[in-house]
ZAMARGU-4260 file (C-alpha; in steps of 0.2 Angstrom, whole numbers, plus 5000, padded with zeros to 4 digits):
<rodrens>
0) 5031/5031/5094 | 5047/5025/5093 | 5062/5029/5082 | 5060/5015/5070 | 5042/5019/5070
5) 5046/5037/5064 | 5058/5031/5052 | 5046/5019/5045 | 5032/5033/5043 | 5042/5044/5035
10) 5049/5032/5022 | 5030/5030/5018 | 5027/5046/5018 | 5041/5051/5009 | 5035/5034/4995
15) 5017/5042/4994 | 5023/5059/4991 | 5033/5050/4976 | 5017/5042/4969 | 5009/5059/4970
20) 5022/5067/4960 | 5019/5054/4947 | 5003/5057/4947 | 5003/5073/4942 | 5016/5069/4931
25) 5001/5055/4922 | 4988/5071/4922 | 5000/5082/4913 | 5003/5068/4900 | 4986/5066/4895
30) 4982/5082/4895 | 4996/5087/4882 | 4992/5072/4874 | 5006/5062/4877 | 5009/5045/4868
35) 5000/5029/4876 | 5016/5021/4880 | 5023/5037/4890 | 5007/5038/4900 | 5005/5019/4904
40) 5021/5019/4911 | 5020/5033/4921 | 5005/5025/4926 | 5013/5009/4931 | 5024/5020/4939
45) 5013/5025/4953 | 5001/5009/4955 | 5020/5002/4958 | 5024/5015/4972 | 5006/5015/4979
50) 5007/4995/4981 | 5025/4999/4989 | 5017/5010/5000 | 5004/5001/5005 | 5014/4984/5007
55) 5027/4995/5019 | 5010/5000/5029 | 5005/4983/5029 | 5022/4975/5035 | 5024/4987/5049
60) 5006/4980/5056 | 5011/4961/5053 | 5029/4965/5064 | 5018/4976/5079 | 5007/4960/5078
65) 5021/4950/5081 | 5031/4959/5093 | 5012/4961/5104 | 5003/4947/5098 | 4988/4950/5112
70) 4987/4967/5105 | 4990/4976/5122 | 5003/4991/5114 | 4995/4994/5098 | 4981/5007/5095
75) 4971/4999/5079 | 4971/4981/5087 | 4971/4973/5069 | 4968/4957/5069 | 4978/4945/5059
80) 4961/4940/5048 | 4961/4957/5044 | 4982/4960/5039 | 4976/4945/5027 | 4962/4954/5021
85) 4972/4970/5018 | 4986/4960/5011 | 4978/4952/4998 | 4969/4969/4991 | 4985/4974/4986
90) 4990/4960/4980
</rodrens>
């Protein structure tokens, strides 16, 4: 793995933890039973940092797929059909 790919990892690690957080900042919300509008937004809050998350995940395939188009360095051998697939379940 190389430096960029550490980098990468730890930046979506580090957005996951993030969406965590906010999670448990939702399930504290509704149990005090905190306005709608204060938990929807916290709720937006993490589909926003998940979809981040998983876009990051996403684009870091797509670049390994075009940097090793044959697939020869990577480990998952994703296929492109299936980058789309992931893609558009997110978006």
């Amino acid at each position: 793995m190389s430096m960029s790919d550490l980098d990468t990892q730890r930046r979506i690690l580090n957005r996951l933890r993030r969406a965590r957080g906010q999670l448990d900042a939702v399930i504290v919300a509704v149990e005090s039973g905190s306005p709608c509008r204060e938990v929807v937004t916290q709720l937006a809050a993490v589909s926003s940092a998940l979809d981040r998350a998983g876009f990051a995940i996403i684009s870091t395939a797509m670049k390994d797929c075009i940097a090793d188009p044959e697939g020869t360095k990577r480990a998952d051998d994703i296929t492109t059909e299936e980058l789309e697939k992931l893609f558009l379940a997110l978006a």
